[in-house]
C-alpha positions as CSV (number, residue, x, y, z in Angstrom):
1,X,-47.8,-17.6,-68.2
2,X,-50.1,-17.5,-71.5
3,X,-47.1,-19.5,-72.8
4,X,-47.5,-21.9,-70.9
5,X,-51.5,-22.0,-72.2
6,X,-50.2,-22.6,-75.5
7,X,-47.5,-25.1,-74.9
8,X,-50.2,-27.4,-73.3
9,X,-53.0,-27.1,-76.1
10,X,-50.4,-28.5,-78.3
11,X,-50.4,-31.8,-76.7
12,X,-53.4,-34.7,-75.9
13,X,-54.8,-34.9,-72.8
14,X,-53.7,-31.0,-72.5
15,X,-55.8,-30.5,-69.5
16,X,-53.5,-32.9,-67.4
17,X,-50.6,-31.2,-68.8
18,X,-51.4,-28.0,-68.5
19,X,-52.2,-28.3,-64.7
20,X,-48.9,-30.0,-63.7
21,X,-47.2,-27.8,-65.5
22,X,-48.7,-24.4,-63.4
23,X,-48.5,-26.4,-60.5
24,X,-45.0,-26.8,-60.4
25,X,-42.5,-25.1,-58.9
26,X,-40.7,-24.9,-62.3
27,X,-43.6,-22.9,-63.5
28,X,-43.3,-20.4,-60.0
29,X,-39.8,-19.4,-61.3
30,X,-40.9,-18.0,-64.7
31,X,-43.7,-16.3,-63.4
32,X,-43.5,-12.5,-62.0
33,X,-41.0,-12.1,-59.3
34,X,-39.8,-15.7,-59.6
35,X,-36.1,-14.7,-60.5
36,X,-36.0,-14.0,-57.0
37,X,-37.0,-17.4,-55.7
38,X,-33.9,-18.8,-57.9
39,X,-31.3,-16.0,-56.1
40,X,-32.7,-17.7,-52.8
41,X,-31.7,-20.9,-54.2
42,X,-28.5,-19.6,-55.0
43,X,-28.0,-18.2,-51.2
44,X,-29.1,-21.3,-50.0
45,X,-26.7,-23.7,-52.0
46,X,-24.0,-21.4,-51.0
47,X,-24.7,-21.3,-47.6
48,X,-24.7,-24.7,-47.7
49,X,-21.7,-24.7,-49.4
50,X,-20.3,-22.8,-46.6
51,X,-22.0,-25.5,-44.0
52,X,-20.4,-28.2,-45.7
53,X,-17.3,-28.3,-47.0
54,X,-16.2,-25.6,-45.1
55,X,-17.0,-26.4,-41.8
56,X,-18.5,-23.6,-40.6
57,X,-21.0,-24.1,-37.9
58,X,-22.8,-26.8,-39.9
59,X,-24.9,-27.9,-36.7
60,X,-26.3,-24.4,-37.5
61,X,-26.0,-23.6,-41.3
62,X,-27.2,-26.5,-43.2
63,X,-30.2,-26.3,-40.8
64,X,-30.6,-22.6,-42.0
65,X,-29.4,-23.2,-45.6
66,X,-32.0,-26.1,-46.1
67,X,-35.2,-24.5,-44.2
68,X,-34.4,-21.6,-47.0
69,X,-34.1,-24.1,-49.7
70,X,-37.2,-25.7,-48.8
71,X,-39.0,-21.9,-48.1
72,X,-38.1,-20.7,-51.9
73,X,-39.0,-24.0,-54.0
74,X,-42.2,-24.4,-52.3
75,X,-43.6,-20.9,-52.2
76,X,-43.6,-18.3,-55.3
77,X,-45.8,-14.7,-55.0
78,X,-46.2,-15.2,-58.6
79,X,-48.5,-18.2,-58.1
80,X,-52.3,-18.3,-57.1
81,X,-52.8,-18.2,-53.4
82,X,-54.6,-21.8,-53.6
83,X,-51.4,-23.7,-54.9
84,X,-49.5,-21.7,-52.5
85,X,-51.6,-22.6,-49.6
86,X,-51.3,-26.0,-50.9
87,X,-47.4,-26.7,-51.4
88,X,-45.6,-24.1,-49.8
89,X,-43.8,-25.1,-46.4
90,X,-43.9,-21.9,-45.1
91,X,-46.0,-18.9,-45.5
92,X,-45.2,-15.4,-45.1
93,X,-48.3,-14.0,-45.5
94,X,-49.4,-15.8,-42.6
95,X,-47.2,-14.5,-40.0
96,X,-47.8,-10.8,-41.8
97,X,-51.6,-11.3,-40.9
98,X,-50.5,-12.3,-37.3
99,X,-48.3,-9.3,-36.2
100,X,-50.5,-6.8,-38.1
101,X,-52.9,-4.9,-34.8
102,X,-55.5,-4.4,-37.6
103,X,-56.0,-8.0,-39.1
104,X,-58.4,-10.7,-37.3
105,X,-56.1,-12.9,-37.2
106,X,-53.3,-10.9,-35.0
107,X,-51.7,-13.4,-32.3
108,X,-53.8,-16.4,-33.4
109,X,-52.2,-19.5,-33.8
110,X,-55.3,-21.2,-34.1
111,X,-55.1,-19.5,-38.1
112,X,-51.5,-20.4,-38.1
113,X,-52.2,-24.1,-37.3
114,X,-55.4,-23.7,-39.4
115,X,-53.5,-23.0,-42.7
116,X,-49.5,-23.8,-41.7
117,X,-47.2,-25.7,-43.7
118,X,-44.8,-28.1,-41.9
119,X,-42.0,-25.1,-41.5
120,X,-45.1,-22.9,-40.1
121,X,-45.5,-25.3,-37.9
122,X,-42.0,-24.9,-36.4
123,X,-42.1,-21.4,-36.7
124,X,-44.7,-21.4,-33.6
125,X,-41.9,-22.3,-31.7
126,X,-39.7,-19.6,-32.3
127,X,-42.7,-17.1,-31.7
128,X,-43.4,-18.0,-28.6
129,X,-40.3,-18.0,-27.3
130,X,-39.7,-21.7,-26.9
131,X,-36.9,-23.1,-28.1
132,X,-34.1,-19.8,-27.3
133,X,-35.0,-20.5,-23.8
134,X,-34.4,-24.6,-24.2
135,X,-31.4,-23.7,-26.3
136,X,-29.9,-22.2,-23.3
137,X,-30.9,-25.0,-21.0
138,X,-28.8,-26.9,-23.5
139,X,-25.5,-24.9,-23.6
140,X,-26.1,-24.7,-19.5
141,X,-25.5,-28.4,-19.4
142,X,-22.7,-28.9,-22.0
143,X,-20.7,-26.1,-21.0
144,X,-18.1,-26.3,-17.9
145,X,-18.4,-22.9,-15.5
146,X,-15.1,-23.6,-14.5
147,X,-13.0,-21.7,-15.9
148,X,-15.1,-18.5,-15.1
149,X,-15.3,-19.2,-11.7
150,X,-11.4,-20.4,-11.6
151,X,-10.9,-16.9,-13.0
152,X,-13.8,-14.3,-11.9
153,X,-11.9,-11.3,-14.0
154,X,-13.2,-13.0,-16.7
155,X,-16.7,-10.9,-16.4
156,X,-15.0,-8.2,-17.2
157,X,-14.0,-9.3,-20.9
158,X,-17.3,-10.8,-21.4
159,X,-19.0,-7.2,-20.3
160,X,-16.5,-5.5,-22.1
161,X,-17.2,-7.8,-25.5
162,X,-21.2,-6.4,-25.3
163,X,-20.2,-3.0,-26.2
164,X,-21.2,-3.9,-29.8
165,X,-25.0,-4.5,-28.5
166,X,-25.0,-0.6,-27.4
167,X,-22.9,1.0,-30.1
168,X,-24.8,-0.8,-32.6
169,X,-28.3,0.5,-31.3
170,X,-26.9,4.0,-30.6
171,X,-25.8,3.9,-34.3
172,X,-29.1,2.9,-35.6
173,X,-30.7,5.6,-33.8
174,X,-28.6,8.2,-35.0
175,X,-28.9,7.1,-38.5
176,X,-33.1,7.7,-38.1
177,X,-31.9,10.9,-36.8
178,X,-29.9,11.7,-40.5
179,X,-33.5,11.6,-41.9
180,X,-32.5,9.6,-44.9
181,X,-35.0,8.0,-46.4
182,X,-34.6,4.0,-45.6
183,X,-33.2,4.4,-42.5
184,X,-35.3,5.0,-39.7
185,X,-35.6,2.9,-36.5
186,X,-37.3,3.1,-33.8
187,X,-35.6,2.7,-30.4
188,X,-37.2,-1.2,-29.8
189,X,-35.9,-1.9,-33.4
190,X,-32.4,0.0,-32.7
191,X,-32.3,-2.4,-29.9
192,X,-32.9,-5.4,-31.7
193,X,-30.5,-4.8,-33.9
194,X,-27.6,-3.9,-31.4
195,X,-28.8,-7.2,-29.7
196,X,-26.8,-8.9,-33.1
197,X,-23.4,-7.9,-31.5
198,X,-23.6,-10.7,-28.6
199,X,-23.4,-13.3,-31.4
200,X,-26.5,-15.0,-29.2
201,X,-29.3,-16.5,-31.5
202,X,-31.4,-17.2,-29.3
203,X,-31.1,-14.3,-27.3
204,X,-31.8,-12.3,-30.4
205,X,-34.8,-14.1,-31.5
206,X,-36.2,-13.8,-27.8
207,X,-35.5,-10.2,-27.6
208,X,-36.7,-9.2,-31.0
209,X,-39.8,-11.4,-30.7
210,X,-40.8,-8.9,-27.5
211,X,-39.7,-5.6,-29.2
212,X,-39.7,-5.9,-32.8
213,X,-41.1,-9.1,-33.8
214,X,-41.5,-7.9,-37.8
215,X,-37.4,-7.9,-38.2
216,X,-37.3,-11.1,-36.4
217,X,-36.8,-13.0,-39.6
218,X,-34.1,-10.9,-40.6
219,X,-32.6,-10.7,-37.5
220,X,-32.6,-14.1,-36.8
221,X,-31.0,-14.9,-40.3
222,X,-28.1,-12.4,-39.0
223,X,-27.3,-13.4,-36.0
224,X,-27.1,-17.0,-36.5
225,X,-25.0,-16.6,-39.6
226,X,-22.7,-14.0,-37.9
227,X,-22.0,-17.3,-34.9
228,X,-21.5,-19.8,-38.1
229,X,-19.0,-17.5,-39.7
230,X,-17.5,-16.4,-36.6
231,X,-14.2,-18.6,-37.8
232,X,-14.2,-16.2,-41.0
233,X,-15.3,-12.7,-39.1
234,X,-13.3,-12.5,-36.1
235,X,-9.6,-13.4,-37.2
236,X,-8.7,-10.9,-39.0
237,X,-9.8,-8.4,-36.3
238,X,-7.8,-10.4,-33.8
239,X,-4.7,-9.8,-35.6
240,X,-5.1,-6.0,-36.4
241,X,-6.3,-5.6,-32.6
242,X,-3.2,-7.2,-31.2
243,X,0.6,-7.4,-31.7
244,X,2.4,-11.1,-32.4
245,X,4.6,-10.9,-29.4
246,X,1.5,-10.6,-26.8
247,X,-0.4,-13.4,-29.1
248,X,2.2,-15.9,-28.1
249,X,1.4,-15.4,-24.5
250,X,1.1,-18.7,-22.6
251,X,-1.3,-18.5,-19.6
252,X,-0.8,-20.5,-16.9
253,X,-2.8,-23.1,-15.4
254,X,-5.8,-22.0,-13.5
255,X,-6.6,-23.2,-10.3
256,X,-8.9,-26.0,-9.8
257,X,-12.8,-25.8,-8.9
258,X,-14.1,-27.7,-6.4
259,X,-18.1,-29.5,-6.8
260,X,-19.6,-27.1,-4.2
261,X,-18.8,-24.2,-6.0
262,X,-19.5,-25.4,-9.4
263,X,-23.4,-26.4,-7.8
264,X,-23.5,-22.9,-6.2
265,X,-22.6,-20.7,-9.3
266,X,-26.0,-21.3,-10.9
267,X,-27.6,-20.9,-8.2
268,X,-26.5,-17.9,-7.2
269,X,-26.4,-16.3,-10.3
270,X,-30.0,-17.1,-10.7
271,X,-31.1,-15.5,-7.8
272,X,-29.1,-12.1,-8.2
273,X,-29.4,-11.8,-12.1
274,X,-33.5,-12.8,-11.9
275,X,-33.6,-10.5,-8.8
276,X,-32.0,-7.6,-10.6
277,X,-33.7,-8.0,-14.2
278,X,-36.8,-9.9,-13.8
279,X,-37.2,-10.0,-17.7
280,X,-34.1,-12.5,-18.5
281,X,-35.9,-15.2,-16.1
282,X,-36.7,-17.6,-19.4
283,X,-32.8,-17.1,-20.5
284,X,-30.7,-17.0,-17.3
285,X,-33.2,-19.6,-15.5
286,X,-33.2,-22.3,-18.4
287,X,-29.3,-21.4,-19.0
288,X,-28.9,-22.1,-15.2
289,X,-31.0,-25.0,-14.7
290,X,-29.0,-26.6,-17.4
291,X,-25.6,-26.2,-15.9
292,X,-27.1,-27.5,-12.5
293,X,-28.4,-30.9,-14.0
294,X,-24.4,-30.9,-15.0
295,X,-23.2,-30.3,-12.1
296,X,-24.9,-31.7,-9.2
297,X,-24.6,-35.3,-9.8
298,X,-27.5,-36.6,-9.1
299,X,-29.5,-36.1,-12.6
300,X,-27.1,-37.7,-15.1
301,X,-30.2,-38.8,-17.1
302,X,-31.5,-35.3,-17.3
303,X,-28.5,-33.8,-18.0
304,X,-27.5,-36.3,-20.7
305,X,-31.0,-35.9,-22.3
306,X,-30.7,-32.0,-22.6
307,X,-27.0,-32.5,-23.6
308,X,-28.1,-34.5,-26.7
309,X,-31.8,-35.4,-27.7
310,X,-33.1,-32.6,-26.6
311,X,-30.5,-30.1,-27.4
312,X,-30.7,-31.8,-31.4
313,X,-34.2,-31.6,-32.1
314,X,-34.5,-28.2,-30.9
315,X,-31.9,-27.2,-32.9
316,X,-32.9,-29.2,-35.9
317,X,-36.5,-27.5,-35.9
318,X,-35.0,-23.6,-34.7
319,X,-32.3,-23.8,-37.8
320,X,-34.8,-24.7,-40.2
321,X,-37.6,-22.5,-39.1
322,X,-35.7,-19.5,-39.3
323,X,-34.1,-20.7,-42.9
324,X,-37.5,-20.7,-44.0
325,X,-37.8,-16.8,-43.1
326,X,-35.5,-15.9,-46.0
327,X,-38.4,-16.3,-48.8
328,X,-37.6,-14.0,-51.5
329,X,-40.4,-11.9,-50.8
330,X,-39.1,-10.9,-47.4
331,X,-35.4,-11.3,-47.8
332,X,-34.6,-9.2,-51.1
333,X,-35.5,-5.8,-49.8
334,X,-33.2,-3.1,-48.8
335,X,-34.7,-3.5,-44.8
336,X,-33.0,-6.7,-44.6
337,X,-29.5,-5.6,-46.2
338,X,-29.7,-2.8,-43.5
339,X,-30.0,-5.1,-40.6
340,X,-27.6,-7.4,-41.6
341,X,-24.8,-4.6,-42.4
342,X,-25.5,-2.3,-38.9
343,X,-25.6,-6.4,-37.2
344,X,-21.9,-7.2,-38.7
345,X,-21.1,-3.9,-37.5
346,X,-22.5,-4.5,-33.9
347,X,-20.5,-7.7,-34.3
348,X,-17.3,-6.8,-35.1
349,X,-17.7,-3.8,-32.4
350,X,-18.2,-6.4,-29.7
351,X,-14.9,-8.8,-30.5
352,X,-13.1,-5.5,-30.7
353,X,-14.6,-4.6,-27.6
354,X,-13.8,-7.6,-26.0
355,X,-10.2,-7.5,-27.4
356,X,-9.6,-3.9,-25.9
357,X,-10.4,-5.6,-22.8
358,X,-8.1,-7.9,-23.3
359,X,-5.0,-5.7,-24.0
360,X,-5.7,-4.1,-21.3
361,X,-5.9,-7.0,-18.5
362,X,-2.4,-7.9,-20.7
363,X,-1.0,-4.7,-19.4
364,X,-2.7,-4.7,-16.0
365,X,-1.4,-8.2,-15.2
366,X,2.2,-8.0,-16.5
367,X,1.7,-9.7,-19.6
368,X,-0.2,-12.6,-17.7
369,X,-3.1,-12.4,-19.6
370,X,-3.1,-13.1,-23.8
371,X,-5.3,-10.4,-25.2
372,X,-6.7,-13.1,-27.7
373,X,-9.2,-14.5,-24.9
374,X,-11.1,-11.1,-25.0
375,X,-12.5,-11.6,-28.4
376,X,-14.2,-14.9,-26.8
377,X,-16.0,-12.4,-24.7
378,X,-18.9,-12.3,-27.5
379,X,-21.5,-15.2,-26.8
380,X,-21.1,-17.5,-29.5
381,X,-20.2,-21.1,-26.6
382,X,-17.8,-22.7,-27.6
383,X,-17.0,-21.4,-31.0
384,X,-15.1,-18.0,-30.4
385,X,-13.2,-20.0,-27.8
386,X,-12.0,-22.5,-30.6
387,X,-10.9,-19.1,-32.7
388,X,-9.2,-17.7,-29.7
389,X,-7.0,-21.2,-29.6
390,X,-6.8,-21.4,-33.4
391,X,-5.3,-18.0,-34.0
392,X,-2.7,-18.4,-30.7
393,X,-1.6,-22.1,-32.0
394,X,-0.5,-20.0,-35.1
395,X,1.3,-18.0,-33.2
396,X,3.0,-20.5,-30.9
397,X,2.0,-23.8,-31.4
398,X,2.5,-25.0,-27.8
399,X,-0.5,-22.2,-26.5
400,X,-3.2,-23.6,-25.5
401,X,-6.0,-20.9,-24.4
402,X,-9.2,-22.9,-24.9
403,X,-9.9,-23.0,-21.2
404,X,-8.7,-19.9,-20.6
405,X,-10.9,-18.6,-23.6
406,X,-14.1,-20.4,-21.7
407,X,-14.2,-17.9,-19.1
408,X,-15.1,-14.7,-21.2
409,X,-16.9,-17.1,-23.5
410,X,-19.5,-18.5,-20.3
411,X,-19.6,-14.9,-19.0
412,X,-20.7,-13.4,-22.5
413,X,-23.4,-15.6,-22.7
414,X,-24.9,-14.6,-19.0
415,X,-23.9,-10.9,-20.4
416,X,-25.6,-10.9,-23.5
417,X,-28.9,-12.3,-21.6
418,X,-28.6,-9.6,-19.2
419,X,-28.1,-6.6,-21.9
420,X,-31.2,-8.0,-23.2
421,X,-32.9,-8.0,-20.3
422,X,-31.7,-4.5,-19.2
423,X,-33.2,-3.7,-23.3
424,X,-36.3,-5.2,-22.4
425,X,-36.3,-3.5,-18.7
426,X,-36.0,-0.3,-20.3
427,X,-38.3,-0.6,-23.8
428,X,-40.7,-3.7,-23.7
């Protein structure tokens, strides 16, 4: 920066100067290492981009794309650690400090609160294991059981559209067992990876935060970018996966569900899942409780507020939070380009999976069954339903497989919470 030194020593009152000219961000980009706070920039813009005027997931994205904006204009290695402490938003050497065994500071959020920017602060949230589990509570109560119940065979698409989560860690374990250089995992962070395939956020962050909590940022950043670009991802493998004639398969009408059993289903899949895996309680009993203000009819208000108020400011703070873990000096490393490529892997082996399914229930049931619903089998409610009934409309415009879609949709978010649990069962 000595040219900076000069620049201001040319000018009167060059002390002012001089110090707003270090002090600013401008100045963190010229310094060493802050090219890669501008390629940040440049991901963020696009993913807002991407948010935007594409459409995809923006509820989600410009969340994620801003909390990254903010995260790289803010903070710059190439600074002193003063102005850092004092501007940035968010700061990764914080959270280094508090997952490291050997610092004083390990677990302590009083440091974090201590020294915490304002994306810091919502950080906290998604340490603890807050807002996955309120997340859930939220898509409990805007999502209709219905259609699973109507059609229990449903399960088995949404089971069959998980096999990404186990591929995907087998894979990363047998890449460590290669022995190249740059790719070793251990078997929590093989599982936190696979745990990308369910196209579940928050059941990603809430795993990875128990076994591996040092990819979380990366992790986080792919998973919740693989559900907003589901619309992009998944199409293409619809089409290769399955022929036109079975894509223009109209399903009929299921039957109806009566009140009792919609009250019942979360009831009783809270006792059996909880009973069985003790570890998805937070998930399955938040995801659960949600569906039940739905349903029973006597807590509108509640329901109403997890629906809506609730439901936005948790997103609004989760989104941004995890945006602000892609700083440049965490982001731009070759750990982070592994994760992401072995998570769109686990992805797309989970629609696949869930397709297979689906071609096979088409055979099974005489043709009864459109094999598109299976790819909705991954978690991401109500999105890869919507891409199910996009990609049949184009087929035959008069399909109409949202509903159907639901059912593998609903049962691959109570099966991606259970593989995680099973995960956490077997290596927390």
């Amino acid at each position: 920066m000595g040219f900076l030194t000069a620049a201001a020593g040319t000018f009167s009152g060059g002390d002012t100067l001089y110090k707003l000219a270090v002090e600013s961000g401008f100045a963190g980009l010229v310094v060493d290492g802050g090219w890669r706070n501008l390629v940040m920039i440049v991901i963020a813009c696009v993913l807002l981009y991407l948010g935007i005027v594409k459409g995809f997931e923006p509820l989600l994205l410009v969340g994620i794309a801003f909390g990254c904006l903010l995260a790289n204009i803010s903070y710059f290695p190439g600074l002193s650690a003063d102005l850092n402490a004092t501007n940035a938003l968010y700061h990764p050497e914080l959270w280094d400090a508090f997952l490291d065994p050997n610092s004083p500071y390990y677990h302590s959020y009083g440091h974090i609160l201590t020294n915490a920017g304002l994306l810091d602060v919502f950080y906290i949230g998604v340490k603890a294991g807050i807002y996955p589990s309120i997340i859930f509570m939220g898509v409990g109560a805007m999502t209709d059981f219905g259609p699973l119940i109507a059609d229990p065979k449903s399960l088995l698409l949404g089971a069959a559209a998980q096999l990404g989560i186990f591929i995907a860690y087998l894979g990363a374990l047998g890449l460590s067992k290669l022995g190249i250089p740059g790719l070793e995992f251990t078997q929590k962070m093989a599982a936190s990876i696979g745990i990308i395939g369910g196209a579940d956020g928050p059941t990603a962050i809430f795993l990875t935060t128990k076994l591996a909590p040092e990819l979380l940022g990366a992790i986080a950043i792919a998973a919740y970018s693989y559900m907003a670009l589901i619309p992009l991802i998944q199409p293409p493998i619809m089409k290769l996966m399955t022929s036109a004639e079975d894509r223009k398969i109209k399903m009929t009408q299921s039957r109806p569900v009566s009140k009792t059993e919609k009250i019942l289903f979360p009831i009783i899949v809270t006792i059996f899942v909880v009973l069985l895996l003790p570890s998805t309680a937070p998930l399955i009993g938040c995801l659960m409780l949600g569906n039940l203000f739905r349903e029973c009819g006597v807590t509108d208000r509640l329901s109403d507020t997890v629906q809506n108020a609730l439901m936005n400011i948790i997103t609004i703070m989760l989104s941004t939070s995890v945006g602000a873990t892609m700083v440049a000096s965490n982001f731009l490393k070759l750990d982070t380009i592994k994760i992401v490529f072995l998570g769109l892997v686990a992805f797309g082996i989970s629609t696949a999976g869930g397709l297979i399914g689906g071609n096979i229930m088409c055979k099974v049931t005489g043709k009864k069954v459109n094999p598109l619903i299976g790819s909705a089998g991954v978690s991401a409610v109500p999105m890869a339903a919507r891409v199910s009934q996009v990609v049949g409309q184009k087929e035959n415009p008069a399909n109409f497989l949202l509903m159907h879609a639901m059912g593998p949709n609903v049962a691959g978010v109570i099966g991606s919470a259970i593989a995680a649990g099973f995960l956490l069962a077997v290596f927390g």
